[in-house]
C-alpha positions in Angstrom: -91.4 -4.9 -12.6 -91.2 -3.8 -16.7 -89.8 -6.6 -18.5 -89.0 -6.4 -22.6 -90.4 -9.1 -24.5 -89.1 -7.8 -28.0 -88.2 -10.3 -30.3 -84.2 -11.0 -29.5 -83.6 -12.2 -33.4 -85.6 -8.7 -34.3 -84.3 -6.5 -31.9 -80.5 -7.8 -32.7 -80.8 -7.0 -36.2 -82.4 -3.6 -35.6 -79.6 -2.8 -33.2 -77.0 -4.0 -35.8 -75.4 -6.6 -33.1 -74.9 -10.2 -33.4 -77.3 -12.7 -31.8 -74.5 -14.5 -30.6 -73.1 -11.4 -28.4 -76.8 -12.3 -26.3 -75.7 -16.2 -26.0 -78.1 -17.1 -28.9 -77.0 -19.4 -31.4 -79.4 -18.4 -33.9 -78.6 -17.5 -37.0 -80.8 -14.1 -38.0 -81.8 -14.6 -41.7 -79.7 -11.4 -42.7 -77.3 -9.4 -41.7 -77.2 -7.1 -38.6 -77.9 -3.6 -39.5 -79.1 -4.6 -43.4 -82.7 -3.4 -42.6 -81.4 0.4 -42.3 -82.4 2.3 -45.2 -81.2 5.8 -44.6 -78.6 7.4 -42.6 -79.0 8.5 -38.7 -78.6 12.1 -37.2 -76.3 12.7 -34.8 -79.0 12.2 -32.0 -80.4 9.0 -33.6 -77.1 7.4 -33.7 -76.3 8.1 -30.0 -79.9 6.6 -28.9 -79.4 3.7 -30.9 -75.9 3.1 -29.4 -77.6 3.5 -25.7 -80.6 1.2 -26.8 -77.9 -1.6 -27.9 -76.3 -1.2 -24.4 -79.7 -1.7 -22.4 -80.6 -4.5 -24.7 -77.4 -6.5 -24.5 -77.1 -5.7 -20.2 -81.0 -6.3 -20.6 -81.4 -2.8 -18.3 -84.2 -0.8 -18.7 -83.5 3.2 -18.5 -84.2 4.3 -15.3 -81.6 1.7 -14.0 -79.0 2.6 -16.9 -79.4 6.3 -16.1 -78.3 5.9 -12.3 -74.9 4.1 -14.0 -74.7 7.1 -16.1 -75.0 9.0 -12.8 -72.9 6.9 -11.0 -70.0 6.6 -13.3 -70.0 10.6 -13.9 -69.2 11.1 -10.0 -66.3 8.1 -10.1 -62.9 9.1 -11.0 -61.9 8.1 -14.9 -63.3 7.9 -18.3 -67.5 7.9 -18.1 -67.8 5.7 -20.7 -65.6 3.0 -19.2 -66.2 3.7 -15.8 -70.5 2.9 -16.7 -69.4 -0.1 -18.9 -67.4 -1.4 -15.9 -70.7 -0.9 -13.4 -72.8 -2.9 -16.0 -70.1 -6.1 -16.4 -70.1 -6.5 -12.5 -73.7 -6.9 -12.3 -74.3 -10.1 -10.8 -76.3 -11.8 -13.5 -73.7 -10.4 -16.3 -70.7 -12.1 -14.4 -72.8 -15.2 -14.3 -73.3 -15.3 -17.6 -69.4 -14.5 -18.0 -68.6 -17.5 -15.9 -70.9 -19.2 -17.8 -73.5 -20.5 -15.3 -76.1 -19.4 -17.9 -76.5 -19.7 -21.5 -77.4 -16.2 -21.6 -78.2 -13.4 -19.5 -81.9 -13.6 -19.1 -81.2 -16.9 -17.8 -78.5 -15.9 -15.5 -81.3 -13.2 -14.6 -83.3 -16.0 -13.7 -80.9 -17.8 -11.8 -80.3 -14.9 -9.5 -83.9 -14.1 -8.8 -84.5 -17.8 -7.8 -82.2 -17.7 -5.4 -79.4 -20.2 -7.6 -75.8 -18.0 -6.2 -74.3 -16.8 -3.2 -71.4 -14.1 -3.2 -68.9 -14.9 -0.4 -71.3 -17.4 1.2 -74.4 -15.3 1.6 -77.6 -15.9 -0.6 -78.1 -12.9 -3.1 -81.5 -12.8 -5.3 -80.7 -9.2 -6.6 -79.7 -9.2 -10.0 -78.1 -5.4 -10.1 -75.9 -6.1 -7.1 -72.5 -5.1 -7.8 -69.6 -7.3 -7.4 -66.0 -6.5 -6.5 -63.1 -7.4 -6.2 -62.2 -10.9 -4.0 -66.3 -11.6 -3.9 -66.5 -15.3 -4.6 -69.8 -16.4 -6.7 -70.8 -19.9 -6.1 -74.2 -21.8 -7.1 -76.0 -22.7 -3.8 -74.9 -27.0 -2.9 -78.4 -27.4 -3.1 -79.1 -26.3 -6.0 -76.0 -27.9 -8.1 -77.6 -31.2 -9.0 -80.1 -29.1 -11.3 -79.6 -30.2 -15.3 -78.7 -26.9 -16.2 -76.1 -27.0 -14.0 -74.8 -30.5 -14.4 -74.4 -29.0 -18.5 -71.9 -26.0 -17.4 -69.4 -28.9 -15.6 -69.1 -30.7 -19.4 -68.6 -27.6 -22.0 -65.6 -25.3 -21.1 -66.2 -21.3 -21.5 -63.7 -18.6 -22.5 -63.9 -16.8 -19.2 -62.4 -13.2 -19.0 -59.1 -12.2 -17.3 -60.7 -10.5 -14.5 -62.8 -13.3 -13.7 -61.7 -17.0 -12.7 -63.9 -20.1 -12.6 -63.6 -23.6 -11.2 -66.2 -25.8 -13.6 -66.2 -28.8 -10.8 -66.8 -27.0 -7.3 -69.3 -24.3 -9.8 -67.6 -21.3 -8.2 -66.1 -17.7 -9.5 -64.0 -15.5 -8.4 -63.7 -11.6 -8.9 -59.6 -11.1 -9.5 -60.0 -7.5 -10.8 -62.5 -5.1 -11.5 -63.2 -5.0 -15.6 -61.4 -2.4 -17.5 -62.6 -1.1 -21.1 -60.3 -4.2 -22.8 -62.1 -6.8 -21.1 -65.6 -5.9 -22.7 -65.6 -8.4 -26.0 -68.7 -5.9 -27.6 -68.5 -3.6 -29.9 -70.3 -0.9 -28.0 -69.2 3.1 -28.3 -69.8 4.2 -24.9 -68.7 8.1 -25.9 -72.0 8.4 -28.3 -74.1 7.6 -24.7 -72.2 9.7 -22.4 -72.4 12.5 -25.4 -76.2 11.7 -25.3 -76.5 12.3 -21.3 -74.5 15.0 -21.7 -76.7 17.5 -23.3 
């Protein structure tokens, strides 16, 4: 399996985005996007804006293409129907619930076998939640120090999500529409991108 090992403070300020937006409370030593020195094409702004959305989803482009496929053949908007697949990955709504204090370690989390949805053991990071599915850490596992951290602090947890913080569990209320997605991503640049 590929895994990126770029520098996140690097690759954050290369991609113009906040380190913050990755659950990093690092402060990068300037400003997002100060390092660009010249002006994009058309192209090179639309790769950038897909490279940001792979980063941030930590997908690598194989994976993100089938979402692009995917969310052409569903009925809607493209753009928000792929950025809807990518928040109900099971390691993004972890770190939503805030199980994790960021996605890689959510990503973690669900490859070691920490969550179950609805009661059943999941280890598959990409698998797709919907609406009703109830994601809970495993009774075994809760006594773990990371865990016993995510009962004291209190996260701002989306609408389409809810979390109790004492029994550790989620639940899916709705599936994510566009409004829900706190980044500042333009998903028309990527499906502009694939569309050529």
């Amino acid at each position: 399996m590929a895994v990126s090992k770029d520098p996140i403070l690097k690759r954050c300020r290369y991609l113009g985005i906040s380190p913050a937006v990755m659950g990093y409370n690092k402060k990068s030593n300037r400003n997002p996007g100060a390092n660009v020195r010249h002006k994009d094409s058309e192209y090179g702004t639309q790769l950038k804006e897909k490279q940001k959305v792979k980063f941030i989803y930590g997908v690598l482009e194989r994976q993100f293409r089938g979402y692009y496929e995917e969310a052409e053949r569903m009925r809607g908007i493209s753009g928000e129907n792929m950025l809807s697949l990518l928040e109900r990955r099971l390691d993004n709504v972890a770190f939503r619930l805030g199980l994790g204090p960021t996605r890689a370690a959510c990503r973690q989390m669900v490859s070691h076998g920490d969550l179950t949805v609805n009661g059943k053991s999941v280890n598959i990071r990409s698998y797709l939640v919907n609406v009703g599915d109830v994601i809970a850490v495993k009774e075994s596992r809760q006594k773990k120090e990371m865990f016993a951290d995510v009962k004291k602090f209190r996260v701002i947890v989306p609408k389409w999500l809810e979390f109790d913080a004492e029994k550790l569990t989620g639940k899916v209320l709705a599936l994510p529409k566009r409004d829900d997605i706190d980044v500042d991503i333009q998903e028309h640049l990527i499906i502009e991108l694939y569309s050529k």
